[in-house]
C-alpha positions, 0 to 999 in steps of 0.5 A: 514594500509590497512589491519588495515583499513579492521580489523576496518570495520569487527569488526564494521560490527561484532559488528552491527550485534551483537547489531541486534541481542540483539534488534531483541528479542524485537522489533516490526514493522510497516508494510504497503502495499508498505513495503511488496512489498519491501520483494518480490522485494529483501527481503535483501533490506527489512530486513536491513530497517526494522531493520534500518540497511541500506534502500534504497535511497528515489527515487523521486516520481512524484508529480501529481499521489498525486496531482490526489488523492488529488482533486479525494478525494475532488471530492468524497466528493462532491457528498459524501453529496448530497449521490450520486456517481460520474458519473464514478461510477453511470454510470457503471452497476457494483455499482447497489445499492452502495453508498459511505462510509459516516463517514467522520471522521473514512474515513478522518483517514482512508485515511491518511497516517499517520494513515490509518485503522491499526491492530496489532498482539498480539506481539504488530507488527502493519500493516497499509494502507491508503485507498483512499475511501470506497464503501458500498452495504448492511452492507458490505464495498467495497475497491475503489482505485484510480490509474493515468496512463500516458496510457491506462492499459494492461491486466496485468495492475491491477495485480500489485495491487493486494496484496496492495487490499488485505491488505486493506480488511484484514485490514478492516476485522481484525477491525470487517467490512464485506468486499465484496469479490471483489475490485474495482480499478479506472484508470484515463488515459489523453485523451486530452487537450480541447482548453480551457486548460482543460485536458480530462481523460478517466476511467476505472473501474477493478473488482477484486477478494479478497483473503484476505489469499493473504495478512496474508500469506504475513504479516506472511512470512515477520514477519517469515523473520525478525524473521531470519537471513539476507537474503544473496541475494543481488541485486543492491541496497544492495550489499555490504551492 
């Protein structure tokens, strides 16, 4: 019975792969920041979902970084009509003669997860990212992303954004906008509760170096990965799949 039982899950697993095959000739993906990093973290993890063999469980995401976003965008949006910027921009000597994005209709599609700014190759695969606001000096755009942190960065800290940035500014790029060659990245840190039950955070703002080649090197290697076999490394969370 047991070896009937192991015969029936080979062929199967056979005739899954088989049918990946066929439809790998013609299939096309939607890839975004977060996916990408999945392809660095474990490339197997990342091949099996893009070709909807096996993903990862959902973890549980944390609610109050979205919920951050959400009133950091209404807060944005504020000062957006009057034409200024916020106190935590405008009081530092790096935004000298920005302004905010002020199409609000191509920003509010930008920044939707659903949509975001998007580009396809002429294969038809697409790679998309939803931004959280845009900066403008001159006729150039400027990336500016908003990150909660329970405490304060490390010097390292921005590091771990890197590839997400410089999707966006590829992206921006390959729709015909001028991108600046940095980026900017906004951390808000809790810094204490006032007696009144108002939260007080701290902000910090990082300067950061585009390399849009960062980011189509990445979007090349993970079509050329798909393209191929399945990677044969496992970690934790594909092993055995």
């Amino acid at each position: 019975m047991n070896w009937e039982l192991e015969a029936n899950l080979n062929l199967n697993k056979i005739f899954k792969m088989k049918m990946i095959e066929i439809n790998m000739a013609k299939e096309v993906f939607r890839l975004s920041p977060s996916v990408l990093n999945l392809m660095n973290e474990c490339p197997r993890c990342f091949w099996l979902a893009q070709h909807k063999v096996w993903k990862r469980p959902p973890s549980i995401f944390p609610s109050l970084p979205s919920g951050m976003d959400r009133i950091l965008k209404i807060h944005f949006d504020k000062f957006r009509e009057k034409g200024e910027l916020p106190p935590e921009l405008c009081n530092n000597g790096n935004c000298v003669s920005m302004k905010l994005f002020n199409d609000k209709e191509k920003l509010k599609v930008w920044q939707s997860n659903f949509k975001g700014v998007s580009w396809k190759d002429k294969n038809g695969n697409e790679l998309h990212g939803a931004v959280d606001n845009i900066l403008v000096k001159g006729k150039k755009l400027i990336v500016l992303d908003y990150k909660t942190r329970g405490y304060a960065i490390k010097d390292d800290t921005a590091e771990h954004y890197r590839l997400q940035q410089n999707i966006y500014n590829f992206l921006l790029r390959k729709n015909g906008y001028e991108t600046e060659d940095y980026f900017f990245l906004l951390f808000y840190v809790p810094k204490e509760v006032m007696s009144t039950g108002e939260v007080i955070f701290d902000t910090e703002l990082v300067k950061m170096k585009v390399d849009v080649k960062m980011a189509e090197k990445t979007w090349k290697d993970a079509l050329k990965l798909l393209e191929g076999d399945c990677p044969t490394k496992c970690c934790e969370w594909c092993e055995g799949r």
